[in-house]
N, C-alpha and C positions, 0 to 999 in steps of 0.2 A: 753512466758516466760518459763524458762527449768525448770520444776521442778522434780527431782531426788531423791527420798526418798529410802533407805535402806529397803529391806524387811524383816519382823521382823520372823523368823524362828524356830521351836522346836530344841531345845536343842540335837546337835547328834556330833559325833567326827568330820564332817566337821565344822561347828561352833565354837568347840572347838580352832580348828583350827584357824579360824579366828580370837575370841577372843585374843589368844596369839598370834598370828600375831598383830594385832593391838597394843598390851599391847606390846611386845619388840620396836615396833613403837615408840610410845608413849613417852614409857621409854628413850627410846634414844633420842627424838626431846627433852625431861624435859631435858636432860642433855646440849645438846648441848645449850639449853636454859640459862642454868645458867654459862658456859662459855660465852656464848656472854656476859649476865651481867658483867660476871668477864673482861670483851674486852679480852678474851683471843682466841688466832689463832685456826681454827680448819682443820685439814689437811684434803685437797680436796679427799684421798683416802676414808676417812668419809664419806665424801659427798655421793663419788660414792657407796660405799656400802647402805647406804640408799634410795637409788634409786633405788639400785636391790633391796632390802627388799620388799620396797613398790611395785612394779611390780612381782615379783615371788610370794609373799604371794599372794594373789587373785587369782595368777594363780592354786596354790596349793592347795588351802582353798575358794573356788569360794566364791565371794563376789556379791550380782544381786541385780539392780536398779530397781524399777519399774520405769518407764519414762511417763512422759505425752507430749504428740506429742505437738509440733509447729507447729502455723498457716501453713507453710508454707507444714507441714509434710501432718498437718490433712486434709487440702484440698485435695492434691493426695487419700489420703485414703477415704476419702467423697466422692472424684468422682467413683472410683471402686466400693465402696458399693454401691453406690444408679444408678447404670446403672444399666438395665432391663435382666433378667435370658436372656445369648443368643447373648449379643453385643459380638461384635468382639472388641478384645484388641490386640495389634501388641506391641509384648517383644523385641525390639533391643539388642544384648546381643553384645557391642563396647568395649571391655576392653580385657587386656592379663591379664599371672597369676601375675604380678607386682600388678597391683591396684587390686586381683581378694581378697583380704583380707577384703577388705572393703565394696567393691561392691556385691560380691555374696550372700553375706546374704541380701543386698534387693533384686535380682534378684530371691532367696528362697522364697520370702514374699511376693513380684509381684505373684511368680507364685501359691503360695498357695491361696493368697485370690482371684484371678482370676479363678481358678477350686473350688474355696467351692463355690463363687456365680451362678457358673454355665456360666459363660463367656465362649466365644469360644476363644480360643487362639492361635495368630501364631506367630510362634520365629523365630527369624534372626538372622543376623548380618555381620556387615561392615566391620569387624577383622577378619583375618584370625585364631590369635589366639582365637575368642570368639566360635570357633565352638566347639572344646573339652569340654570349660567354660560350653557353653548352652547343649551339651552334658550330662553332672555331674549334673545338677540343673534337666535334663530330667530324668536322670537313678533314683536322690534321691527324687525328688519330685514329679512327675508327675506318673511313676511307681509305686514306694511304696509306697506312701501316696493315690493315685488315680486312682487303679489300674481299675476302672472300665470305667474312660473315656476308648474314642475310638480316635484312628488316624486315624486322615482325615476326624472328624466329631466333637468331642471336642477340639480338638487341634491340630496343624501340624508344622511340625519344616521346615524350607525352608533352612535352612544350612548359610552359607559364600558366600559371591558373590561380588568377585573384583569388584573394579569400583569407592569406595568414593563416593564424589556427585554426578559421575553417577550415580551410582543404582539409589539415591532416584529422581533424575529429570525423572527416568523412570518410578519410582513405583508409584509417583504422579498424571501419567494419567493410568495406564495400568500395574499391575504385572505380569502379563504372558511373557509379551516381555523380561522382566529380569526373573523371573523367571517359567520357562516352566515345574517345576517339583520339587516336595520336595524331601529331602536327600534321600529320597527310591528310585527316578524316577518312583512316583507316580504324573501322569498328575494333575496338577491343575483346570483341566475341570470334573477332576474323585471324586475331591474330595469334601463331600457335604458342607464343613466347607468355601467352596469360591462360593458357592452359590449366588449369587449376590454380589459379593465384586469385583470389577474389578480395584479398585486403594486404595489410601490409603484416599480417600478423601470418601471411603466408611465404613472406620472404625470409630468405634465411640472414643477409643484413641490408640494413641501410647506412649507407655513408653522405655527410649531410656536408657541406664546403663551402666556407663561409664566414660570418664572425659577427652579423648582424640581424637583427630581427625583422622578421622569422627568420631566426637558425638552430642551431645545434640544441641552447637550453626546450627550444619550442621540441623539437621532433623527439626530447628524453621525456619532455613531462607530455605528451599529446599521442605519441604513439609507442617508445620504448619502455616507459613505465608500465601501461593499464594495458599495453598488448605484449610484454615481454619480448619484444623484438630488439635482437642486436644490433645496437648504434656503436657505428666509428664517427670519427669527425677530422678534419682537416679547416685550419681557422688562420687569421692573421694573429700575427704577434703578439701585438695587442690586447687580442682576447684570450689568448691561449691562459693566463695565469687565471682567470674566474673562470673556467672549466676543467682545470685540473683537479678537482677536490671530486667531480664525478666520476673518476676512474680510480679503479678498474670497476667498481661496481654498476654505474649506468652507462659507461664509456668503452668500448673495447680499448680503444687508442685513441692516440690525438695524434696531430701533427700542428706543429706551432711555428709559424712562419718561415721566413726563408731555410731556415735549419732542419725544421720537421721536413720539409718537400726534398731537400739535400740529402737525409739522409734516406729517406722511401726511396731516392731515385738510387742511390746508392746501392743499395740492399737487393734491387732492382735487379741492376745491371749485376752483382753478385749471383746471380741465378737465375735469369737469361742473357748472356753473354751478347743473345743476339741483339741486345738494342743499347751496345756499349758506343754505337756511333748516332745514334739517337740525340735528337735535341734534349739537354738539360738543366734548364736555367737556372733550376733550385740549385745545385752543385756549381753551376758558371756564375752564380752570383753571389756563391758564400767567397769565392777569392777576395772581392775590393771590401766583401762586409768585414771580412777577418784582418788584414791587411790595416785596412782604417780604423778600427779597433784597439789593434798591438798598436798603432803609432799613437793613438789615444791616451793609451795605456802608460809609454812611454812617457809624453808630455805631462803625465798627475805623478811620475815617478819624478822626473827633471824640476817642476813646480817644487814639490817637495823638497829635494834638494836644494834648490835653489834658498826657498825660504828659514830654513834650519841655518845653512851659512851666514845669511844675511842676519839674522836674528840672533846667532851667537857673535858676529862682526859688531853688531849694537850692544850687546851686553859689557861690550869690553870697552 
């Protein structure tokens, strides 16, 4: 169940802010309220400015949810916590900068709680576009938050690699034959973080991020099925309803757009405190999603109203 509580915050000019953001809200739904009573017309340009209200203010006057994860979240995050200091996690990074709004902030939250548990970690991907992507998540999270791992012993980036379902029908018995060297043309025989790892059926999971082909459904039928390796997934919104029927069974978790990466980061900062000052967009961007929503919500409630009056006003 989703549950979203408003965090209750000391009193400073952003709050303020909020406050009378909320209160012109407000003020305006009372009104348009007592027009509907009245069954009187209300002009759709209305409409529309209220809908930018409700999405600009939160963006203005930040607005943060605390989130409590779903089943579906928390098990992904259950399984990363409780593997042993040292497994190998494989980050598929399958997404361009179109879906990268949604996705990168769990591709942020993959990559943080996988270096605070001391996981080894190697990054890919199926996109041409996801190498720049897995690039940006390297330079801001991996470097500046981590600046002590080492490459090619805590973590390794193996880049973009044409092919779709090739790759993974390759990587499934043997990675070296796809790939012979990470983005430096660093031998994967050189490096001690593939020390015993020779396929993907040596990892203990992969997390695949994404929502497009080759993604998630490719990496359950190409390597999670016929190699029983554990798959998580992190996807847009979008696709998140046609991969839920995979979980729990080919799925550890999912995380399904802005909500899913809200509540990982959530959960997150629940259990290291230390990255509660950490950028969080997934959480910075559920304020105006929610916000625009309930005023949404309100207007199919006032319509309503509206119409029932008018239409018992004609009966008579």
């Amino acid at each position: 169940m989703i549950d979203s509580v408003p965090r209750i915050l000391p009193i400073s000019a952003s709050n303020i802010g909020v406050i009378i953001s909320m209160g012109i809200v407000g003020a305006g739904m009372l009104w348009l309220l007592l027009r509907s009573l009245r069954a009187r017309d209300v002009d759709r340009r209305v409409v529309f400015l209220f809908i930018f209200v409700s999405v600009s203010a939160p963006i203005l006057f930040p607005i943060t949810f605390s989130e409590t994860p779903t089943l579906v979240v928390k098990e992904l995050f259950d399984r990363v916590e409780n593997l042993p200091s040292g497994s190998h996690v494989l980050l598929s990074f399958d997404f361009d900068p179109a879906m990268a709004p949604e996705v990168q902030p769990m591709a942020n939250a993959f990559t943080r709680h996988c270096m605070s548990k001391g996981h080894k970690v190697i990054f890919m991907s199926l996109w041409a576009t996801g190498q720049s992507l897995l690039n940006q998540t390297m330079q801001s999270v991996v470097v500046q938050e981590f600046p002590e791992k080492r490459d090619g012993i805590d973590f390794i980036n193996l880049g973009y690699k044409a092919g779709n379902e090739g790759v993974l029908n390759v990587i499934i018995s043997n990675f070296r034959k796809m790939f012979p060297t990470d983005v430096n043309s660093i031998s994967l025989d050189s490096a001690e973080i593939f020390d015993g790892i020779k396929s993907c059926q040596d990892l203990d999971l992969v997390i695949s991020i994404g929502g497009g082909k080759p993604g998630i459904k490719e990496w359950v039928l190409f390597v999670g099925d016929p190699g029983r390796v554990p798959i998580g997934a992190g996807v847009a919104a979008v696709v998140a309803p046609q991969l839920y029927p995979y979980f729990p069974k080919q799925l550890l978790g999912l995380l399904g757009g802005v909500k899913g990466a809200a509540e990982y980061e959530s959960e997150l900062v629940r259990h290291y405190p230390r990255f509660e000052d950490t950028d969080k967009p997934g959480l910075r961007m559920m304020g105006p999603q929610t916000f625009a929503h309930v005023v949404i919500m309100a207007f199919i409630v006032l319509g309503n109203i509206s119409y029932f009056i008018s239409r018992r006003r004609g009966s008579k």
